[in-house]
N, C-alpha and C positions, 0 to 999 in steps of 0.2 A: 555721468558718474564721476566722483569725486577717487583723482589718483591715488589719494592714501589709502583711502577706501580699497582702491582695485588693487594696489602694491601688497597690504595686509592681510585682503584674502587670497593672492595666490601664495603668499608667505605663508600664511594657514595651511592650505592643501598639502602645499610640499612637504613643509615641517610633519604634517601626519600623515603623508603617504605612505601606504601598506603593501609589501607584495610576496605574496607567496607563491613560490612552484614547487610541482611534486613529480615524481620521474621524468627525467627530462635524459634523454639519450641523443645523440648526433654521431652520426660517422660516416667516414667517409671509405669507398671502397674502390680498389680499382690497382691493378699495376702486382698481381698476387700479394696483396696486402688489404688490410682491414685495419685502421687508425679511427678511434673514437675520445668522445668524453663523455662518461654519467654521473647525472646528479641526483643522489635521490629527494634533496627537497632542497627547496632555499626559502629563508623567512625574512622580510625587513621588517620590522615596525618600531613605529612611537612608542616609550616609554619610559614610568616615571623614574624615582631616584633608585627604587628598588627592584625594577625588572618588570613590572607587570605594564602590558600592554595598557595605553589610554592614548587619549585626547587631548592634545594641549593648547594652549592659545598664549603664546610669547609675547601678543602685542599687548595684554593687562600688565602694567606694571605693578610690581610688588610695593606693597604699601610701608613696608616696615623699611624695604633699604633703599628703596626707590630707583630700584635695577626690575627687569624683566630675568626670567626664567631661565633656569641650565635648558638645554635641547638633549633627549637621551635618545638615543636608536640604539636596535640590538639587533645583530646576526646572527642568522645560524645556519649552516650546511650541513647537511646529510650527504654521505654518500659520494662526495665528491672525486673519481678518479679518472685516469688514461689511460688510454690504453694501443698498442701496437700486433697485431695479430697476421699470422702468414692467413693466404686462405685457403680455405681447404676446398679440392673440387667439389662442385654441386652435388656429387651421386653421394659425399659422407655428408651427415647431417653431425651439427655443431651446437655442443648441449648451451641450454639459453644463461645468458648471462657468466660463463667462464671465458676468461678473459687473458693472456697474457699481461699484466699492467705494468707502467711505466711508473705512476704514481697508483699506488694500493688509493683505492676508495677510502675517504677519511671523513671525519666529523671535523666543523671548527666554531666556534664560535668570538664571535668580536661584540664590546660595549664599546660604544660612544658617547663622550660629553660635549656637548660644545657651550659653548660659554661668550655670553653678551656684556662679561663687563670689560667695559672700553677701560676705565682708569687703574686698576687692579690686577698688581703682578702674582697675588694669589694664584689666580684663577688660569692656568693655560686656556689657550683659545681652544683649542681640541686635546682630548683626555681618549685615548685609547687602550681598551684592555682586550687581550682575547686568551685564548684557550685553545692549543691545540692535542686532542689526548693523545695518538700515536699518528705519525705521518712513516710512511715506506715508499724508498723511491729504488729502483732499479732499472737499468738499461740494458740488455742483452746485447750481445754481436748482432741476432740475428733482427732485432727488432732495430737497431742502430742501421744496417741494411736496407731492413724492409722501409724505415721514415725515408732514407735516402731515396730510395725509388720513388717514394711516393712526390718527394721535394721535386726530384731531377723533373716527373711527369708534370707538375705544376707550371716548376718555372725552367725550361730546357737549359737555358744558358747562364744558368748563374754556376759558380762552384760547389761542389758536394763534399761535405763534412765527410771525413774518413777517418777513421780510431787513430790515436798516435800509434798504439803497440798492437796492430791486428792479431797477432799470435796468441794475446791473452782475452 
């Protein structure tokens, strides 16, 4: 096999690698404390100048300027939050998905440009746009405690984070 060959098709793949997840929850429990993240979806894909999902092939050069192609990807997240929770003993049962959160569950979205012209101060090498509608972040006492615990049970001997003004 001829290296340009092999260099251009994994530059293919990647340039249009896709990946989507959809519920994705992780947490960890232990120390009367319950610390998570959920996502409720993640999108990457390839796409043209206008947002719609395709297929691209960078190594055709364009005939009119005799440059190859912008690169576009688009993100998007669902759902994305944290969360810090006491836990409650096993005999109460814990309604599904309410959560104390550190970061409120958010939407965001990112476009990406990237750009192969080498001589042309036009064009940034990477062109980022995103969109975040409302992001909510809060930290309790008590949840500022309950991470503490969970940090100290992880790593015993390092120093533990403590509020400057515990009173407030």
């Amino acid at each position: 096999l001829d290296a340009g060959f092999t260099a251009n098709l994994i530059r293919r793949i990647i340039e249009n690698l896709q990946i989507e997840i959809e519920s994705f929850h992780v947490s960890l429990r232990g120390c009367g404390a319950e610390a998570g993240v959920v996502l409720g979806g993640l999108s990457i894909a390839t796409t043209d100048e206008h947002g719609t999902k395709t297929f691209v092939d960078r190594t055709v050069v364009d005939k009119n300027t005799g440059e190859s192609k912008f690169l576009f990807k688009a993100l998007s997240m669902d759902g994305l939050g944290l969360y810090v929770d006491a836990s409650l003993p096993s005999s109460l049962p814990k309604a599904q998905g309410h959560h104390a959160y550190i970061l409120s569950p958010m939407d965001f979205e990112a476009s990406v440009r990237q750009s192969d012209h080498e001589g042309h101060k036009m064009f940034p090498k990477y062109q980022v746009k995103s969109k975040i509608p409302q992001l909510a972040a809060s930290l309790s006492r008590t949840q500022l405690e309950l991470t503490n615990q969970i940090t100290a049970a992880l790593a015993p001997n390092q120093n533990v984070v403590r509020p400057l003004f515990p009173e407030y």
